[in-house]
Z-matrix of the N, CA and C atoms (Angstrom, degrees):
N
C 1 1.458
C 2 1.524 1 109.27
N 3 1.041 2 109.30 1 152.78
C 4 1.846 3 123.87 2 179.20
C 5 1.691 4 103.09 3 -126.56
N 6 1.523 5 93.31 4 172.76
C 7 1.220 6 126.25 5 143.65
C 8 1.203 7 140.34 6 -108.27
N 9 1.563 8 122.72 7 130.66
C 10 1.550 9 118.70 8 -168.72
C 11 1.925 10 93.09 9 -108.06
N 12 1.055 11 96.32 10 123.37
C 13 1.228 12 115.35 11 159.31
C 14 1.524 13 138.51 12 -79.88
N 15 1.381 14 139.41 13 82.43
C 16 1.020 15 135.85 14 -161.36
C 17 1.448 16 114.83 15 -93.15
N 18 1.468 17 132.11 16 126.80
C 19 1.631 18 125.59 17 166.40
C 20 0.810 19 106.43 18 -132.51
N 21 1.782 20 117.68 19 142.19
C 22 1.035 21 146.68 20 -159.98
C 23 1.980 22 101.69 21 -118.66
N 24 0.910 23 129.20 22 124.04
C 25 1.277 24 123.63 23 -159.54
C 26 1.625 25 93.22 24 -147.90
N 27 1.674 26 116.06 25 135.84
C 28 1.346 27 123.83 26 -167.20
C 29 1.554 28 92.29 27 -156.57
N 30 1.080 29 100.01 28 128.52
C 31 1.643 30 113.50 29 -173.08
C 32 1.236 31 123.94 30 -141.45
N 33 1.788 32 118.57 31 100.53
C 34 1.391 33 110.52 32 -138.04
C 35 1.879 34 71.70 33 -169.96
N 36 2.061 35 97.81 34 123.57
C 37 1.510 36 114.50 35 146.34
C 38 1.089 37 108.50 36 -129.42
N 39 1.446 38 100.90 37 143.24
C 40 1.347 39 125.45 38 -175.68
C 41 1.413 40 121.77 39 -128.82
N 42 1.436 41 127.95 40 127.87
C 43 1.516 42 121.75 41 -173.17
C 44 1.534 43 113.98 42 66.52
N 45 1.497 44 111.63 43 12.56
C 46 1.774 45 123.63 44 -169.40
C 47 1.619 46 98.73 45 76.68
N 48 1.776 47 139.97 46 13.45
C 49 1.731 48 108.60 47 159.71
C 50 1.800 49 85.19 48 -111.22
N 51 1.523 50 86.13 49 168.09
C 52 1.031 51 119.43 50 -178.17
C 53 1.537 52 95.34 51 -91.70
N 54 1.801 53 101.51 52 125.42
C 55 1.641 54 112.77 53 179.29
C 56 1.718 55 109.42 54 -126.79
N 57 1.270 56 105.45 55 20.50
C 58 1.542 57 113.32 56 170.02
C 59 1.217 58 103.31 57 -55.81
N 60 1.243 59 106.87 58 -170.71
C 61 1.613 60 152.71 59 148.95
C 62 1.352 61 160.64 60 165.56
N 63 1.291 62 147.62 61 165.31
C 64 1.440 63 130.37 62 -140.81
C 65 1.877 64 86.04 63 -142.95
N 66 1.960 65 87.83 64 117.76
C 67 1.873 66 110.09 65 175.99
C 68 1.172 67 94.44 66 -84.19
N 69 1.671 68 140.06 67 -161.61
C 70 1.254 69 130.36 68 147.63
C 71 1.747 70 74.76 69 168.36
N 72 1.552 71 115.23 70 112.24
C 73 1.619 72 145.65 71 152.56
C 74 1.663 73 111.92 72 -70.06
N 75 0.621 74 147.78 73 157.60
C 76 1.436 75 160.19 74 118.64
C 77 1.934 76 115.45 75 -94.70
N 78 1.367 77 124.12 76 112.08
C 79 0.938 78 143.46 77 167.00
C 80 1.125 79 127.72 78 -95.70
N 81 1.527 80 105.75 79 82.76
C 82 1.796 81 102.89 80 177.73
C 83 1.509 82 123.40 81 -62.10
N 84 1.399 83 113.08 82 162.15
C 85 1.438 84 125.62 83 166.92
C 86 0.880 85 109.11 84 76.89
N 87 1.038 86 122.97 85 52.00
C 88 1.874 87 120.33 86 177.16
C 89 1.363 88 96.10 87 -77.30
N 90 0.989 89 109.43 88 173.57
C 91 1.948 90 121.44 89 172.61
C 92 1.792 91 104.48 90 -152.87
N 93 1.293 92 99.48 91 -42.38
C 94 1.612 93 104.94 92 -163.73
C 95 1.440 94 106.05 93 -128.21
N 96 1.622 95 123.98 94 147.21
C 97 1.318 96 129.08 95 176.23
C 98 1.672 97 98.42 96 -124.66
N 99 1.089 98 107.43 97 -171.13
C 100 1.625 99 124.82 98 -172.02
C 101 1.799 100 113.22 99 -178.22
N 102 1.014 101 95.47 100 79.47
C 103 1.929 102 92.10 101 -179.78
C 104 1.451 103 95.43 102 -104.24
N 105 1.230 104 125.49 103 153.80
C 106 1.577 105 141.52 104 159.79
C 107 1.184 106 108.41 105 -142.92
N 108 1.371 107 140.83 106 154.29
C 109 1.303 108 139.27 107 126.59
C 110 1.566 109 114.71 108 -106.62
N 111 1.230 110 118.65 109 148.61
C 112 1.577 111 139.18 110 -103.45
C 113 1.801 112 102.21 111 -158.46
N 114 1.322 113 110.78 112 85.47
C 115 1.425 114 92.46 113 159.85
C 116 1.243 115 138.81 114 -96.34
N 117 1.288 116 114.50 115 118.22
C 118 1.866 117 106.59 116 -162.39
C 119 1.504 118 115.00 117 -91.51
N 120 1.552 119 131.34 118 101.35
C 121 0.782 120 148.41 119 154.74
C 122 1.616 121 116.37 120 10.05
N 123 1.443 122 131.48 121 108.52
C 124 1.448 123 115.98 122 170.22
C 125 1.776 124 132.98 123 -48.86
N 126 1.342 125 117.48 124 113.38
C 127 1.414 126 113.58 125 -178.89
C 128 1.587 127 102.43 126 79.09
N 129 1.618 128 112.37 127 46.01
C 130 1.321 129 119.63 128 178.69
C 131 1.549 130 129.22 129 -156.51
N 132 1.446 131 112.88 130 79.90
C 133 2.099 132 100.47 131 -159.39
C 134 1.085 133 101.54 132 -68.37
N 135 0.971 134 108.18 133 142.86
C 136 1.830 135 145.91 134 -174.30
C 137 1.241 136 113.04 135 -89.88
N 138 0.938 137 152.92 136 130.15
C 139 1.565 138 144.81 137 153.90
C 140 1.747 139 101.43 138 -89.89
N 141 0.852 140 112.94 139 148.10
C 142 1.953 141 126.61 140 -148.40
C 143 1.362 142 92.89 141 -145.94
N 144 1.210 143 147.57 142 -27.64
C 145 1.838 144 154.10 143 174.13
C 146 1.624 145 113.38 144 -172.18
N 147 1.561 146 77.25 145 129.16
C 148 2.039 147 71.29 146 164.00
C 149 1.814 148 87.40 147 -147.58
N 150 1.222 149 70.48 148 157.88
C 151 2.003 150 105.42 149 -168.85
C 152 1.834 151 99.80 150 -92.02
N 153 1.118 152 96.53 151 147.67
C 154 1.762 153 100.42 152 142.93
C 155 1.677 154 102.43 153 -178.34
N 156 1.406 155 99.13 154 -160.70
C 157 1.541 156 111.05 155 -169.96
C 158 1.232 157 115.94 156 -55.64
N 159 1.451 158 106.99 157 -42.49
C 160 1.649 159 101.97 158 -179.03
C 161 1.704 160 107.29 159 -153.87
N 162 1.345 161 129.94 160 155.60
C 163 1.321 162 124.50 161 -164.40
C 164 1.478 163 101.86 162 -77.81
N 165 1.306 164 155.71 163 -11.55
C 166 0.972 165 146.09 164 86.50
C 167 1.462 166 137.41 165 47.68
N 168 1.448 167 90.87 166 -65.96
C 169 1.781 168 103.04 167 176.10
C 170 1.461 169 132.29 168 -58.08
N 171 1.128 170 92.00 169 -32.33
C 172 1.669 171 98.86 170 -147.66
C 173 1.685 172 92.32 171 -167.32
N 174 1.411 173 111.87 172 122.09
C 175 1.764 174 133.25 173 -157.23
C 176 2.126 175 88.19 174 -73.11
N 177 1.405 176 94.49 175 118.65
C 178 1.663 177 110.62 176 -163.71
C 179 1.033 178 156.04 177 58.36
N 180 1.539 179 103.02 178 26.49
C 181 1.608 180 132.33 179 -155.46
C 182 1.920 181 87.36 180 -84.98
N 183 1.120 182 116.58 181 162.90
C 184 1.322 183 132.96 182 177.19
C 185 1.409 184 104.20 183 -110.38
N 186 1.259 185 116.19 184 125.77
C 187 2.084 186 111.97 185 166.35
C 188 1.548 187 103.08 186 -61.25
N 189 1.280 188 90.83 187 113.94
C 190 1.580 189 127.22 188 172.24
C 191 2.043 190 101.68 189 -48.80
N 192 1.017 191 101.08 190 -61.43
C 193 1.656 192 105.18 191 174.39
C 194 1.181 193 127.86 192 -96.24
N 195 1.505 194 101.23 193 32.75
C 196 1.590 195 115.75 194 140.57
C 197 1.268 196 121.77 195 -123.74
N 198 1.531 197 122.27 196 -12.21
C 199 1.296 198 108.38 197 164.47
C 200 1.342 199 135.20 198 -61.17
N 201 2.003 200 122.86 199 143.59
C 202 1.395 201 99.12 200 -141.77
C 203 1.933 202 80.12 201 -130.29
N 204 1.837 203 110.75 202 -10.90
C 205 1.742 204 115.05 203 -170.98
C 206 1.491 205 95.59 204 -170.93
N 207 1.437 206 100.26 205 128.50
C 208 1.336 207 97.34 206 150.99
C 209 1.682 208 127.36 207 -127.24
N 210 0.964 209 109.10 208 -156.82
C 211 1.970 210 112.68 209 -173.07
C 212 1.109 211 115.60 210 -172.50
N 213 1.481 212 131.65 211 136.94
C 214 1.168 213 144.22 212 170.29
C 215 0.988 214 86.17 213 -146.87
N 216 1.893 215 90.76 214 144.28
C 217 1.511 216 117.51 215 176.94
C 218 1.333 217 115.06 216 -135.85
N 219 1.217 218 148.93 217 152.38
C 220 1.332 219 144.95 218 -163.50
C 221 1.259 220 83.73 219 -109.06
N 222 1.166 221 119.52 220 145.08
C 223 1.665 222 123.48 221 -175.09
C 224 1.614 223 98.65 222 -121.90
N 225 1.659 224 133.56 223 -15.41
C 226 1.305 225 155.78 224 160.38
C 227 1.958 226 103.27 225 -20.67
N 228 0.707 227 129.13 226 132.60
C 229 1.383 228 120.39 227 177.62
C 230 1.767 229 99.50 228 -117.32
N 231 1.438 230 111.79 229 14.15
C 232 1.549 231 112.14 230 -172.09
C 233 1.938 232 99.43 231 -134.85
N 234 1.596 233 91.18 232 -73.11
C 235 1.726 234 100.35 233 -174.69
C 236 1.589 235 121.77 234 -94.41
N 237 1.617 236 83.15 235 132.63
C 238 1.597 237 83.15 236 171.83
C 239 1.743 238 115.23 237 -68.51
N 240 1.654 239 93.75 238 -171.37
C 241 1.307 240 88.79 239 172.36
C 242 1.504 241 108.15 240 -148.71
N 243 1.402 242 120.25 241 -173.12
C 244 1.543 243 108.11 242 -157.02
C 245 2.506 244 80.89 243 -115.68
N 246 1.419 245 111.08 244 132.59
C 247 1.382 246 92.21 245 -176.10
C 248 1.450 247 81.30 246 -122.66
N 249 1.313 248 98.82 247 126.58
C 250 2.211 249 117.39 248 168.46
C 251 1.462 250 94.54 249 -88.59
N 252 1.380 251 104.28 250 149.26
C 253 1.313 252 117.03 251 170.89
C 254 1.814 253 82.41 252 -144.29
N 255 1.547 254 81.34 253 118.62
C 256 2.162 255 95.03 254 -171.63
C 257 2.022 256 79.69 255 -106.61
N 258 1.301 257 96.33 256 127.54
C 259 1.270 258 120.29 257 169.55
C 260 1.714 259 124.74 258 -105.40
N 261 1.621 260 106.54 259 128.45
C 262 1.560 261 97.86 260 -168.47
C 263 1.708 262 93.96 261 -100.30
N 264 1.730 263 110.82 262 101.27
C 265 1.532 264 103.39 263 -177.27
C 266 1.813 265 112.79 264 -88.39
N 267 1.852 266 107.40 265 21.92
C 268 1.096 267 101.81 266 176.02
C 269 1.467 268 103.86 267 -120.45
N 270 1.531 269 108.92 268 -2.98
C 271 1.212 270 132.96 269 167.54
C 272 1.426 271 114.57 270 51.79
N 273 1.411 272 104.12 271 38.40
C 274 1.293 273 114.44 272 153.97
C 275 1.575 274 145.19 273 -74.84
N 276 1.481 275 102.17 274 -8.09
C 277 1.316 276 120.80 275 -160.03
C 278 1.276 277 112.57 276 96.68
N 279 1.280 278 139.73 277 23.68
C 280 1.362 279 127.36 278 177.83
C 281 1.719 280 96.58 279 -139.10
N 282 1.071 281 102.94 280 155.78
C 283 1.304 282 112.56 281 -179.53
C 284 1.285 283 122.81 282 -98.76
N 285 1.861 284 127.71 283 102.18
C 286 1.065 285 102.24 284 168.66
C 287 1.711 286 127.38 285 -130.58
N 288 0.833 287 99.74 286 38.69
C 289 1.522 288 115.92 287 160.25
C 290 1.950 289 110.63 288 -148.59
N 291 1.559 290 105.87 289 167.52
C 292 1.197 291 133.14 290 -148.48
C 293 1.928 292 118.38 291 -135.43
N 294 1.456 293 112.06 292 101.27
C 295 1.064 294 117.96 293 159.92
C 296 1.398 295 124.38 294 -113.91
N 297 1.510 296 105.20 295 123.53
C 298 1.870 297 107.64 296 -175.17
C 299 1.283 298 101.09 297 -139.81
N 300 1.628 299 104.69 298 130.11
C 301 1.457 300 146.95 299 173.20
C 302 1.120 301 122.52 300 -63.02
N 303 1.508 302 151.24 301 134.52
C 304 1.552 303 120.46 302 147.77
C 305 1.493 304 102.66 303 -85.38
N 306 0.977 305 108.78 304 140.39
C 307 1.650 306 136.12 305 147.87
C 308 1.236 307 138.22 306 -101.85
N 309 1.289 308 90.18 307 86.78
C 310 1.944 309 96.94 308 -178.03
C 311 1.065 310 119.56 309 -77.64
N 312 1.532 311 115.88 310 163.83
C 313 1.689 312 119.42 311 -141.86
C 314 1.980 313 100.42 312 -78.33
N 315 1.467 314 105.35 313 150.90
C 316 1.071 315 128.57 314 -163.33
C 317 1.797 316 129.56 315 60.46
N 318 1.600 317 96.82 316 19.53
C 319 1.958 318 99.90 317 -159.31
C 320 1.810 319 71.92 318 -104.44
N 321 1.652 320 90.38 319 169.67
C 322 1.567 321 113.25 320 175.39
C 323 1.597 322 110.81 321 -114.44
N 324 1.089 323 139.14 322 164.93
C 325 1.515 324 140.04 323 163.82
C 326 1.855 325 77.13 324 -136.33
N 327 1.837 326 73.07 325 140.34
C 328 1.708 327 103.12 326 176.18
C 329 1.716 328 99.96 327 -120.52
N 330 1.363 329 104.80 328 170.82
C 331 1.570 330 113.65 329 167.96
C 332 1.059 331 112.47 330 -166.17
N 333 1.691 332 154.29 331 126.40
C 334 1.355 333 150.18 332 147.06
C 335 1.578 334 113.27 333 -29.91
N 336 1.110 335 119.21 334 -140.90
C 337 1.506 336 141.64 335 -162.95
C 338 1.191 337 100.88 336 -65.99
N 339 1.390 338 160.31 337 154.04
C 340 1.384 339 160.36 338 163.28
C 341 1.868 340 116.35 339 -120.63
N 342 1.498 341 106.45 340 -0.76
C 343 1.482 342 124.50 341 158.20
C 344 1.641 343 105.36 342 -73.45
N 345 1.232 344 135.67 343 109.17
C 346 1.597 345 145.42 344 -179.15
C 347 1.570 346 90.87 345 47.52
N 348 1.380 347 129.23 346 57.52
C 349 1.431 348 114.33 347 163.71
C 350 1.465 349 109.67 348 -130.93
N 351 1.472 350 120.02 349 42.10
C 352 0.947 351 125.54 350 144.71
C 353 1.384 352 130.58 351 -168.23
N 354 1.232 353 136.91 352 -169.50
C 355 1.498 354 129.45 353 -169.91
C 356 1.916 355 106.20 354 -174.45
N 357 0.960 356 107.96 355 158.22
C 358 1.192 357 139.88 356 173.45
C 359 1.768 358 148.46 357 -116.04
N 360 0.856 359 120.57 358 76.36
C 361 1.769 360 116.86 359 177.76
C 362 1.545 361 131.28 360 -102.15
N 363 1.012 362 102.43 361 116.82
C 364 1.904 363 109.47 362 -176.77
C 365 1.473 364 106.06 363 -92.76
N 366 1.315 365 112.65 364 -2.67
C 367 1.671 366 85.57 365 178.41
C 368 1.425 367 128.20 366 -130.19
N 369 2.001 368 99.35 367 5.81
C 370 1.255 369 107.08 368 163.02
C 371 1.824 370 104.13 369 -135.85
N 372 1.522 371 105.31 370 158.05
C 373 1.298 372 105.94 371 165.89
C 374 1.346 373 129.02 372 -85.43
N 375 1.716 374 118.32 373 54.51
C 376 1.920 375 108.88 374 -159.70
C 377 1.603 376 78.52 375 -116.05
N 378 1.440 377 91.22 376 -164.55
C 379 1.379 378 119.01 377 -173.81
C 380 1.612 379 97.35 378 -85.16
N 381 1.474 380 119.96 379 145.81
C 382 1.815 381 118.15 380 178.32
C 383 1.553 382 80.41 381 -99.84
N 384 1.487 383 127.58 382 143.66
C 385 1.309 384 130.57 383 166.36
C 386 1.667 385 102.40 384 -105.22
N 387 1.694 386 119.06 385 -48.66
C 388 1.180 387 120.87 386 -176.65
C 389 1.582 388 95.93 387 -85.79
N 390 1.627 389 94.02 388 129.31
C 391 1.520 390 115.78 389 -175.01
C 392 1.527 391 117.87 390 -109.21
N 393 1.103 392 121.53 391 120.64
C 394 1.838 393 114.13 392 158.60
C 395 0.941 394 142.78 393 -112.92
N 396 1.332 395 130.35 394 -151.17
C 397 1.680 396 130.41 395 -163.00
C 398 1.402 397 104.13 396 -69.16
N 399 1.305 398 107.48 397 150.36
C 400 1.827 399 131.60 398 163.09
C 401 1.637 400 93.45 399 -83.55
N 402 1.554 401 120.51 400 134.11
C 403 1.448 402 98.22 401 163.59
C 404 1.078 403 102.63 402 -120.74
N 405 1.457 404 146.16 403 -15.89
C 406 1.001 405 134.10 404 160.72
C 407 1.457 406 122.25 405 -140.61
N 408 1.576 407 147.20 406 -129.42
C 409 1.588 408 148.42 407 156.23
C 410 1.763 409 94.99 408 -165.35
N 411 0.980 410 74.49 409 117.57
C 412 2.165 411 85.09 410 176.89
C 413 1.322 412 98.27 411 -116.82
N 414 1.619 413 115.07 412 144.34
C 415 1.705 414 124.39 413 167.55
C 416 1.409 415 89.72 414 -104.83
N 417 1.389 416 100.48 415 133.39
C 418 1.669 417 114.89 416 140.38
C 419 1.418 418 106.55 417 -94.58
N 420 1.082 419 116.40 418 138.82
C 421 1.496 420 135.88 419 164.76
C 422 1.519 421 129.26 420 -102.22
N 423 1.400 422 120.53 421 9.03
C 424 0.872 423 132.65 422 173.52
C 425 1.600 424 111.41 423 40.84
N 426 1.007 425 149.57 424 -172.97
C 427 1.732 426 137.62 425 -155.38
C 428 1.620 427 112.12 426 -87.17
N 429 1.730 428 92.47 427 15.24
C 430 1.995 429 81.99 428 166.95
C 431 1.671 430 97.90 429 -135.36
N 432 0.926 431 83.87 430 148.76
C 433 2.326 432 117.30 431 178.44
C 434 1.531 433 71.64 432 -62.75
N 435 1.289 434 85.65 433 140.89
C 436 2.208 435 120.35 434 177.57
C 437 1.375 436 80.39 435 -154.19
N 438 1.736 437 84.70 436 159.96
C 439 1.542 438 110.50 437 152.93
C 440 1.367 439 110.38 438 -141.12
N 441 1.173 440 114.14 439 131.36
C 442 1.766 441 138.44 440 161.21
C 443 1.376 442 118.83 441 -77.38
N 444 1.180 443 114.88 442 155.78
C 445 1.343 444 124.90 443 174.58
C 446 1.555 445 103.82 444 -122.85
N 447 1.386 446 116.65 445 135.59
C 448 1.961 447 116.59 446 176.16
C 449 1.462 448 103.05 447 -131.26
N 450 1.093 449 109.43 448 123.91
C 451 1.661 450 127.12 449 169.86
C 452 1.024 451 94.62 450 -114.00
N 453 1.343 452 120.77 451 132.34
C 454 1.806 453 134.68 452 163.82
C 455 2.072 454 90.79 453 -127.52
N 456 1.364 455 88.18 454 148.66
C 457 1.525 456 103.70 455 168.66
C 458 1.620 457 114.56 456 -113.00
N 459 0.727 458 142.87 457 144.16
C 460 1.720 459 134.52 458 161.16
C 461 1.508 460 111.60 459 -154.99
């Protein structure tokens, strides 16, 4: 087992003070990593990770209840990109609802645990308290070739 070390580093004066600052997690128990970089085809979503019950399931799926962080990074130095996060809120392994991000070129999207760590609602604006499965992360690339970078920890 390891530790994943995460820092978050922001470096920014303004008016002459300094309004940075430095996050930094420690994540015990790692066991397993997963990095790729990823070129996504122009006018083509990609699926980049998908989760489920067991690696087992489904040919490169990640165990859902061992993931502990993940990351995508647009590696694009021009275009953003559109990032889905397809959520299984019956948490069966199938996906049936849809959250997508823009990610403009060179930014990262982070996430903790993706076992009940997230949720979805279309028909009110409150807070979701009961959370579920991530089932997968798809890039749209909209009509230009990008490449992403995905670090998962578990």
């Amino acid at each position: 087992m390891a530790v994943l070390t995460v820092t978050i580093k922001e470096e920014l004066t303004l008016n002459g003070f300094d309004r940075g600052s430095v996050n930094t997690i420690a994540i015990d128990s790692v066991t397993q990593s997963f990095n790729r970089i990823v070129t996504c085809p122009a006018s083509v979503d990609t699926t980049v990770a998908m989760f489920q019950d067991g690696t087992n399931t489904q040919d490169g799926a990640l165990d859902l209840q061992d993931v502990k962080y993940v990351r995508v990074t647009n590696l694009d130095s021009t275009n953003s990109v559109n990032l889905s996060l397809q959520v299984s809120s019956a948490e069966n392994g199938t996906a049936d609802s849809s959250c997508s991000v823009l990610l403009e070129a060179g930014k990262s999207f982070m996430m903790g645990a993706v076992h009940d760590g997230i949720a979805v609602d279309d028909d009110a604006a409150t807070i979701v308290t009961t959370l579920t499965d991530l089932e997968s992360i798809i890039i749209d690339p909209s009509t230009n070739e990008v490449t992403v970078e995905v670090f998962i920890a578990s």
